[in-house]
C-alpha positions as CSV (number, residue, x, y, z in Angstrom):
1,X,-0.1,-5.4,6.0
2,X,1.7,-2.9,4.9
3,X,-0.1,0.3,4.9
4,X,1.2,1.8,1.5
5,X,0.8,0.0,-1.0
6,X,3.5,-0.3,-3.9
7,X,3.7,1.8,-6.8
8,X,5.3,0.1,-10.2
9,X,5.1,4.3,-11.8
10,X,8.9,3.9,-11.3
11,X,9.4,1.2,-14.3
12,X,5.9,2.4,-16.2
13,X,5.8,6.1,-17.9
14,X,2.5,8.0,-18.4
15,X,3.4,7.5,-22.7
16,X,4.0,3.4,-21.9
17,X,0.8,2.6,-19.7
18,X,-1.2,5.1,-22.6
19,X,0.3,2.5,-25.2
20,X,-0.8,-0.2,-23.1
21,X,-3.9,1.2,-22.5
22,X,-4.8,1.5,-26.4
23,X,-4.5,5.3,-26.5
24,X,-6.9,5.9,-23.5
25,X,-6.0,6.9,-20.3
26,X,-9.5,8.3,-19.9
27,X,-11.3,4.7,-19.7
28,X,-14.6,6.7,-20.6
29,X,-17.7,4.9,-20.4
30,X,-21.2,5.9,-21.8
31,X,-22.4,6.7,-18.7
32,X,-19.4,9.0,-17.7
33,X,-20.4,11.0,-21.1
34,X,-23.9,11.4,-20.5
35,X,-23.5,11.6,-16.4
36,X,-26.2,8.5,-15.8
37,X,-24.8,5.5,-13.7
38,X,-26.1,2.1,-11.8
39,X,-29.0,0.2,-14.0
40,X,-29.7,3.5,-16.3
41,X,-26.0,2.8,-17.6
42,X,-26.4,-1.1,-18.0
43,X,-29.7,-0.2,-20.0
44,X,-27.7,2.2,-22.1
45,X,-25.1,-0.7,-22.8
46,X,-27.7,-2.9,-24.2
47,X,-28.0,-5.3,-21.3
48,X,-31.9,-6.8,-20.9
49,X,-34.2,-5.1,-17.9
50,X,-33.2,-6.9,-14.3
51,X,-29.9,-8.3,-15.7
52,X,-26.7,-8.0,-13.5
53,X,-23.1,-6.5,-14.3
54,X,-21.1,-8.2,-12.6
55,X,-18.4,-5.7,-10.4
56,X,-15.0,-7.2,-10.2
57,X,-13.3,-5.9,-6.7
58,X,-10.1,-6.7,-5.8
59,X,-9.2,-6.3,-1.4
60,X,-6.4,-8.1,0.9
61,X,-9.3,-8.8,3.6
62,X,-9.2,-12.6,3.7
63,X,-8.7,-13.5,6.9
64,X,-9.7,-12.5,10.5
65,X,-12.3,-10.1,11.3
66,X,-11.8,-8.3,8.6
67,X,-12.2,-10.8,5.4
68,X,-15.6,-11.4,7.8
69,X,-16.0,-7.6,8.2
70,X,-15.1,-7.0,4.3
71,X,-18.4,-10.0,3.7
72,X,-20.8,-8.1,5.1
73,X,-20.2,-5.3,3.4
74,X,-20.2,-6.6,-0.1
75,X,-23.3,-8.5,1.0
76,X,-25.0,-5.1,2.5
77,X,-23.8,-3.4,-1.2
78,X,-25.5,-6.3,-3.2
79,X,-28.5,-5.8,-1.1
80,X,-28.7,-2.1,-2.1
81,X,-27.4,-2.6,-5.9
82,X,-29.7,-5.0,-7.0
83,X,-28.5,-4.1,-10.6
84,X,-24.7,-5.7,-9.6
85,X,-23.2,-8.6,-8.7
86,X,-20.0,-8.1,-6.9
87,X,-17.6,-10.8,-7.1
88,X,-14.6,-10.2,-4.4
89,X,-10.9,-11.7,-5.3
90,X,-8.4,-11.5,-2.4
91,X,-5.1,-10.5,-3.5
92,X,-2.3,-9.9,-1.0
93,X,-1.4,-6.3,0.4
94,X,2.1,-6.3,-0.7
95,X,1.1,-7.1,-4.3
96,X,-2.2,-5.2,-4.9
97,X,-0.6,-2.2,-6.3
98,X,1.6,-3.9,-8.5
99,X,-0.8,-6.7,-10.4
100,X,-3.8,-3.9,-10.5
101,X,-1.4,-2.0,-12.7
102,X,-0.3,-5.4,-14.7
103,X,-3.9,-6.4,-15.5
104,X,-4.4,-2.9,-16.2
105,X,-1.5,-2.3,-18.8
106,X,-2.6,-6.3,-20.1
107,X,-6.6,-4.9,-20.2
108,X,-7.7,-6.7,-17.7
109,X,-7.8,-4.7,-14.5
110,X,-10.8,-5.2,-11.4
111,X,-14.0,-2.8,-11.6
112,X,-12.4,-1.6,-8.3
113,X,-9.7,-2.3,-6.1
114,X,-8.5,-1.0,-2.7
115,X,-5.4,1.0,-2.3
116,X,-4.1,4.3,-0.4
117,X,-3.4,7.6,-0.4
118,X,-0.5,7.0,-2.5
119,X,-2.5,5.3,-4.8
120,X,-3.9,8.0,-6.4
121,X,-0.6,8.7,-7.7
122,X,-1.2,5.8,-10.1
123,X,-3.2,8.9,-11.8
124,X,0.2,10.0,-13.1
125,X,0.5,7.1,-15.7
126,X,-2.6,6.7,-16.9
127,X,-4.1,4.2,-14.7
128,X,-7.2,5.4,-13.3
129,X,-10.6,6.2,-13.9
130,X,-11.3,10.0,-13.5
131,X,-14.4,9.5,-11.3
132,X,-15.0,13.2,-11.3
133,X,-18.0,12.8,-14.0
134,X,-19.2,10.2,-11.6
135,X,-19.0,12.7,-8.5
136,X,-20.7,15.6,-10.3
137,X,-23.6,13.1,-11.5
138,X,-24.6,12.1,-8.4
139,X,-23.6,15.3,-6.3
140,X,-21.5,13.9,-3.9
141,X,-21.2,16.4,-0.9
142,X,-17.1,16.4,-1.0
143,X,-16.7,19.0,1.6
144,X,-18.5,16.0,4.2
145,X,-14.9,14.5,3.5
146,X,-11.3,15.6,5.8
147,X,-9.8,18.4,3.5
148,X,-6.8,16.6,4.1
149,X,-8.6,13.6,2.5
150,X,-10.4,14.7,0.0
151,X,-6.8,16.7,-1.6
152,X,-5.4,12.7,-1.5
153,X,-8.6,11.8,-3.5
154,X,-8.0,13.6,-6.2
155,X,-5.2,14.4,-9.4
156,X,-4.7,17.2,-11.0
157,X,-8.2,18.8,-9.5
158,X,-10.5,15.8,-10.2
159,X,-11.3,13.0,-8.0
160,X,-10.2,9.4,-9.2
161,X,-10.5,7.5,-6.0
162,X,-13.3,7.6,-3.1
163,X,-12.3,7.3,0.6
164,X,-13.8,5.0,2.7
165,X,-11.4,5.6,6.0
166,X,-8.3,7.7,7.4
167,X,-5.4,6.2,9.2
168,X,-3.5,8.0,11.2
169,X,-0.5,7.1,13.3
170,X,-0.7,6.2,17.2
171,X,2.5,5.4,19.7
172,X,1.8,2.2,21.4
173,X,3.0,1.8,24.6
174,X,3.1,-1.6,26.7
175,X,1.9,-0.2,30.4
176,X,3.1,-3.3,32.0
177,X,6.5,-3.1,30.8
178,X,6.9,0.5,32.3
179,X,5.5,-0.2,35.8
180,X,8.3,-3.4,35.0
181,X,11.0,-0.5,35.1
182,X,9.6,2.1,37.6
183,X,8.3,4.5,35.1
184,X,4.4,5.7,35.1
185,X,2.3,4.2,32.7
186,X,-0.1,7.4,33.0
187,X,2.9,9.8,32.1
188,X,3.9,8.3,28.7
189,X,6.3,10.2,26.2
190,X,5.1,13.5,24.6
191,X,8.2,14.7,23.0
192,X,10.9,13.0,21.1
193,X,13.3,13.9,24.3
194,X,10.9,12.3,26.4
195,X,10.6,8.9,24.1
196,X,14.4,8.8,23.7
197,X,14.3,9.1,27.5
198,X,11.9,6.6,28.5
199,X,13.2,4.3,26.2
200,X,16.4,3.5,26.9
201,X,15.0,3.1,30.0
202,X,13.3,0.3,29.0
203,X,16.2,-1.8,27.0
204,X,17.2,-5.2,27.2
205,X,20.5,-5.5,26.3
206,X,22.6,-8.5,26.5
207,X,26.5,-7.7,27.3
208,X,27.7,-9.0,23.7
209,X,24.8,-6.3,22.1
210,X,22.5,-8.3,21.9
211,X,18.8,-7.1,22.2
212,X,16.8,-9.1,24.2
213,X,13.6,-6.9,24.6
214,X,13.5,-3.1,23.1
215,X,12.0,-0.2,24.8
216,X,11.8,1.8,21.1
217,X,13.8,2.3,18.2
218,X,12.6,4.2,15.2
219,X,13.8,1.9,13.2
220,X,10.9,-1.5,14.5
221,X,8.7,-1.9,12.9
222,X,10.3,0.4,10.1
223,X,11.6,4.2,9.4
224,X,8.3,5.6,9.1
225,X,9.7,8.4,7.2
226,X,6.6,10.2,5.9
227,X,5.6,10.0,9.7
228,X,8.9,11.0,11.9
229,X,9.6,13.4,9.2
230,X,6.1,15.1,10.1
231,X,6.4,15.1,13.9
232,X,10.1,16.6,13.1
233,X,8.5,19.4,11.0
234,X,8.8,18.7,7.5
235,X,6.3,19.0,4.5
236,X,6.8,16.9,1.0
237,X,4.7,18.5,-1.5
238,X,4.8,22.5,-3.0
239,X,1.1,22.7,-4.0
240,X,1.8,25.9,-5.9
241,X,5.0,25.0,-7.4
242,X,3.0,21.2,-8.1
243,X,6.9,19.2,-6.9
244,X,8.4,17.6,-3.9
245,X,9.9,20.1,-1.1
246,X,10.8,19.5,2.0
247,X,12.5,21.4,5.1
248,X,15.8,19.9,4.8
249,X,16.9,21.0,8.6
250,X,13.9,19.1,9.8
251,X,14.6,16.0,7.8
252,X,18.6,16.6,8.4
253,X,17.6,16.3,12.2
254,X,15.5,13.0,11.6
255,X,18.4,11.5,9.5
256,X,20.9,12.1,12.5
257,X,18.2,10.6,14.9
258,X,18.0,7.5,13.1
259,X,22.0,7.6,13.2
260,X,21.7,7.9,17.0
261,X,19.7,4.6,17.3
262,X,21.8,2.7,15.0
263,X,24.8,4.0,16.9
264,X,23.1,2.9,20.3
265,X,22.7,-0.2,19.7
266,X,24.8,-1.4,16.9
267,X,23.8,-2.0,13.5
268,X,24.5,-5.2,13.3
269,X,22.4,-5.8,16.7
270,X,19.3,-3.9,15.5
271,X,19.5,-5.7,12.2
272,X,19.4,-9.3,14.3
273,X,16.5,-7.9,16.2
274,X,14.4,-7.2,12.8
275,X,15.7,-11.1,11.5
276,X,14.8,-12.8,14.2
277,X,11.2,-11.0,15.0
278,X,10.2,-9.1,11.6
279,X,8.4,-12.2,10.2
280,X,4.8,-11.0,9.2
281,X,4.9,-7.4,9.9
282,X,7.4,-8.2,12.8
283,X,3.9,-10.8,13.8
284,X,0.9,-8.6,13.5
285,X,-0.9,-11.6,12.9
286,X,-0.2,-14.1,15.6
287,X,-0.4,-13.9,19.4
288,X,3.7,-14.1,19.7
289,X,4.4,-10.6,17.7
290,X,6.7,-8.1,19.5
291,X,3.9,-5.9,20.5
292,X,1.5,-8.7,22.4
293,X,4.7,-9.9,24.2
294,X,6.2,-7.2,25.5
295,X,9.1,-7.3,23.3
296,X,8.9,-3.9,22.8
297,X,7.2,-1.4,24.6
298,X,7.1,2.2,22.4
299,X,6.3,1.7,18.8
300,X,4.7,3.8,15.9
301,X,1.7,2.0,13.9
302,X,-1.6,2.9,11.7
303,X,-4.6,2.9,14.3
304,X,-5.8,-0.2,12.4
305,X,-3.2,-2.0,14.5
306,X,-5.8,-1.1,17.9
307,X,-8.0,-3.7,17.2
308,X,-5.0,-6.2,16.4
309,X,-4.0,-5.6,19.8
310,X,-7.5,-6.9,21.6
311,X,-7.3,-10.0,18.8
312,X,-3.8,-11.2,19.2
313,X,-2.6,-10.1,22.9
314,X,-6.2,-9.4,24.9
315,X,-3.8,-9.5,28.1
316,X,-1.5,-6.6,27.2
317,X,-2.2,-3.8,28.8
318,X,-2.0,-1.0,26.8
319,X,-2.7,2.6,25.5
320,X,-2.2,4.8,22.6
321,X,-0.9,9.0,22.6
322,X,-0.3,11.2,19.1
323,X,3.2,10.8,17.6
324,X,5.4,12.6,19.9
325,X,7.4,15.5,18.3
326,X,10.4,17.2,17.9
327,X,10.2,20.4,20.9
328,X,12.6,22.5,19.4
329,X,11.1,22.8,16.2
330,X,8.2,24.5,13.8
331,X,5.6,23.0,12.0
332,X,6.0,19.7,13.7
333,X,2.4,17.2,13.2
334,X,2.0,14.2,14.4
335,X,2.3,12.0,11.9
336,X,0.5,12.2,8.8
337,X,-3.2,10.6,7.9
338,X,-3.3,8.6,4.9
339,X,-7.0,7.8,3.3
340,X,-7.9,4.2,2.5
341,X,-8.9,4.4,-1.1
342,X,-11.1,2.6,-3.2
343,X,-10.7,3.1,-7.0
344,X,-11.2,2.0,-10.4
345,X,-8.6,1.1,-12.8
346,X,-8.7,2.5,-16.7
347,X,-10.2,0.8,-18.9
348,X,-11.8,-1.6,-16.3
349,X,-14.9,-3.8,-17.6
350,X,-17.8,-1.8,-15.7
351,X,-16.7,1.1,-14.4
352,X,-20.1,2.6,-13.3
353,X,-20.4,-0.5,-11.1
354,X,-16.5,0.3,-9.9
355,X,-17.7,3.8,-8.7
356,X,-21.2,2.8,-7.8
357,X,-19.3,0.2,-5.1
358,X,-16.7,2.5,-4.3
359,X,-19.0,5.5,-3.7
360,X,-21.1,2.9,-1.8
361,X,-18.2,2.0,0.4
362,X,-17.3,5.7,1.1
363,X,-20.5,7.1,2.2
364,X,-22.9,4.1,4.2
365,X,-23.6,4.4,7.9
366,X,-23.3,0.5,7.8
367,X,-19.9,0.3,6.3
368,X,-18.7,2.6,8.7
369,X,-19.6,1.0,11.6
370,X,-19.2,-3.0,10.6
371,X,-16.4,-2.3,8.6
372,X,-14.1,1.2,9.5
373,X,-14.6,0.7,12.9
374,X,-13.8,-2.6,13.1
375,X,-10.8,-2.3,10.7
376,X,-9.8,0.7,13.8
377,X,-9.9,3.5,11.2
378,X,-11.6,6.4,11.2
379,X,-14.6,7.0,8.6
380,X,-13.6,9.8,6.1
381,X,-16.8,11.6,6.1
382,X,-17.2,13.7,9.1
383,X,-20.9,12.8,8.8
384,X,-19.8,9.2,9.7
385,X,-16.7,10.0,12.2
386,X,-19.3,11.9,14.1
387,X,-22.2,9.0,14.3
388,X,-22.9,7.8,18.2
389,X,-21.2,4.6,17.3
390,X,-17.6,6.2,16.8
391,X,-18.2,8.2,20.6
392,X,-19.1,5.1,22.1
393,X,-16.3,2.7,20.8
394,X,-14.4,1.3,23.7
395,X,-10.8,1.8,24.0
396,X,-11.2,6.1,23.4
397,X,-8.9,5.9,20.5
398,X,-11.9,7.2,18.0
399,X,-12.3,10.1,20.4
400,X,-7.8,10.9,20.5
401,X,-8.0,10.1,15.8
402,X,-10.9,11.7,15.3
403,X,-10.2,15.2,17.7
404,X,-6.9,15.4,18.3
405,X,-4.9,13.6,15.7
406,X,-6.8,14.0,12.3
407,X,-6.9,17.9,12.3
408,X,-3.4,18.4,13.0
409,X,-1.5,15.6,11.0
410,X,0.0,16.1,8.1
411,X,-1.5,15.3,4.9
412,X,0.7,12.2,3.6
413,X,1.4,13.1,-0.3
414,X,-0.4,11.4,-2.8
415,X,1.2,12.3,-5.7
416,X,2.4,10.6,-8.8
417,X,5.9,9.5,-7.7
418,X,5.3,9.4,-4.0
419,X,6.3,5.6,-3.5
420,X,9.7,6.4,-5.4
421,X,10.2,9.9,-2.8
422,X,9.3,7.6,0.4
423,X,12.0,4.7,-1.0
424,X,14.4,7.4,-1.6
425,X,14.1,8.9,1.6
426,X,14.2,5.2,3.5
427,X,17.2,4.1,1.6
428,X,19.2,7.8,2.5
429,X,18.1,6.9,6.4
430,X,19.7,3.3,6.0
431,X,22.6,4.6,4.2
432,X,23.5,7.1,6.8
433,X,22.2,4.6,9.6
434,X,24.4,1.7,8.3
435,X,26.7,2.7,6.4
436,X,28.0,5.7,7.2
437,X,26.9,8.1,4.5
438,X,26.4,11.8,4.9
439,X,22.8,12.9,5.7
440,X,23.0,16.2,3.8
441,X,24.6,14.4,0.6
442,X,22.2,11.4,0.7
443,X,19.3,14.3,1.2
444,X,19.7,16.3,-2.1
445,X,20.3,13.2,-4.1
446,X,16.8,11.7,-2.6
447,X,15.2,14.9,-3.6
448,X,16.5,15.6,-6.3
449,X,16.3,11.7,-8.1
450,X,12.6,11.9,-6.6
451,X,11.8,15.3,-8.4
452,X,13.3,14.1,-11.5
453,X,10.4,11.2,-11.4
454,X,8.2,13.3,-10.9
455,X,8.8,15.4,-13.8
456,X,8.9,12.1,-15.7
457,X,6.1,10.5,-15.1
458,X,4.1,13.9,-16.1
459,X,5.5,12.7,-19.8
């Protein structure tokens, strides 16, 4: 999976989903008016005392840990919502983004889905529910949320999606594969010099190019761009200016270290290696992916990948570190955090049950420990990051997110456009990567197309 969802705001305007939408972006209910929600609302809407509304919710969990994981919860919700009946449709990650906005432009969208930071920026066209009435009803403490969070949750000032987790971004690092080589599995990379370093120490390559086993590309399992460009020590988003803006000599530098990789080893030869091994997130989901067979030893992922590692390769051993960074520059973060959102599409059927699961999801002590932690992501409410259960999950990597890493990564931009910014970016990388293109031409034009969508998409 994917951790970013797609965004379809490049091909639907703001005036085109408020067409589709009937006029309303707003999606308004009678309980968002007069600030009641849960049965007071279904009451209001004429439904008979001890009837249900049924609360459509659309997830990816369906298989693993986590579709069991993802049960529970919807079990422990109906258990406390006596006045809904949730009824969960799997959809796949790589398509949630894109059929929530379909249904929602053809008015018929979930009570709720799950979705991302980036998400949010679905805002932009019209899509969402402003859950802000919601939040002031019920006086949801906000500032229990990560700022960094709770700025992705909203749009425009208002909140229109509730957080249940944080990702952020952990190097990997196959111990047996460095003791393999000589190198000390206790000393692992803490600068980009140092990963560049240890590395290509750690390479496999046959004499005709071929790469038999990496030691780390940027490139596998993909350019990462809102992360790298982070540890390098660029920003994406001008709060007070409300557009895209980066530091273009810190994401200049991360073009030309792409370039270095591609020049390494060939682009033709790194391309094989993602053919021949990129099947199913380069096989996150099945005991011969790169990472559980040590064909690959440094690589970037979304702590939710931890717990894939004790599923799908319980032999490897293996640790995780922050995002190394970029020593000769400012700013530099280790990666960026990126919330995992649950929200409620315009328009939708029952909204109050949309917010009254999604508000659920954010803020239970049993969600967070049967569901975050399991999923290996931190809970967004420092009232539940700080619980005993998070201190004493094994492995320390709740300890390294929840101390180290979520305070100082940057916030990954949630704005309306985002997904068009970070395919802009990607395809610049790949164009100077493979195909020879100048990084500071390729730059300006990704900015500048990106800011243009932005502008457009405000209508």
């Amino acid at each position: 999976m994917s951790e970013n969802g797609k965004l379809e705001s490049k091909q639907v305007s703001r005036r085109d989903m408020l067409k589709m939408l009937g006029g309303s972006a707003a999606g308004l209910s009678l309980a968002k008016v007069t600030g009641l929600g849960g049965s007071a609302a279904v009451l209001l809407r004429g439904m008979p005392a001890g009837a249900q509304s049924k609360v459509e919710i659309w997830t990816g969990f369906g298989q693993g840990r986590m579709a069991d994981a993802m049960t529970g919860a919807i079990d422990q919700f109906a258990a406390e919502n006596p006045d809904f009946a949730p009824e969960h449709i799997i959809v796949p990650w790589g398509e949630i983004s894109d059929r929530v906005i379909a249904a929602t432009a053809a008015g018929s969208p979930p009570d709720v889905h799950r979705g991302w930071s980036g998400t949010v920026g679905n805002a932009a066209i019209g899509a969402l529910t402003n859950l802000q009435p919601y939040v002031d009803a019920q006086n949801v403490d906000l500032e229990d949320f990560w700022p960094a969070t709770l700025n992705q949750m909203k749009y425009q000032g208002d909140v229109h999606a509730m957080s249940i987790s944080t990702i952020v971004q952990f190097l990997y690092y196959n111990k047996d594969r460095m003791r393999e080589v000589g190198l000390d599995p206790d000393s692992p990379p803490k600068t980009i010099a140092e990963l560049d370093e240890q590395g290509a120490a750690l390479n496999d390559v046959a004499d005709d190019g071929t790469i038999n086993r990496l030691g780390f590309s940027p490139t596998v399992p993909n350019l990462q761009v809102w992360d790298w460009g982070a540890a390098f020590g660029s920003q994406y988003w001008d709060e007070a200016e409300g557009n895209i803006a980066i530091d273009e000599a810190a994401m200049l530098a991360l073009f030309e270290w792409y370039k270095s990789y591609a020049d390494e080893f060939g682009a033709e030869n790194l391309q094989a290696y993602a053919s021949t091994y990129g099947g199913n997130g380069f096989g996150r989901n099945t005991p011969q992916g790169i990472y559980y067979t040590g064909l690959i030893t440094f690589w970037v992922l979304g702590s939710w990948s931890f717990n894939d590692m004790g599923e799908y390769g319980p032999d490897v051993d293996f640790d995780v570190i922050p995002l190394p960074q970029l020593e000769s520059a400012e700013n530099t973060a280790p990666g960026t955090s990126n919330g995992n959102m649950y929200l409620v599409p315009a328009n939708c059927a029952n909204p109050d049950g949309g917010f009254a699961f999604a508000n659920f999801m954010s803020s239970s002590p049993y969600v967070a420990i049967n569901k975050a932690l399991p999923d290996s992501v931190m809970p967004s409410r420092s009232s539940l990051a700080n619980l005993p259960e998070v201190d004493e999950k094994e492995g320390g990597w709740t300890v390294l997110a929840r101390d180290e890493i979520l305070p100082n990564a940057l916030q990954r931009p949630s704005f309306g456009g985002n997904g068009f910014f970070a395919r802009a970016l990607s395809e610049g990388a790949e164009n100077v990567m493979f195909h020879g293109a100048d990084p500071a031409e390729v730059l300006a034009d990704a900015v500048a197309r990106s800011r243009r969508e932005v502008e457009r998409l405000r209508g």
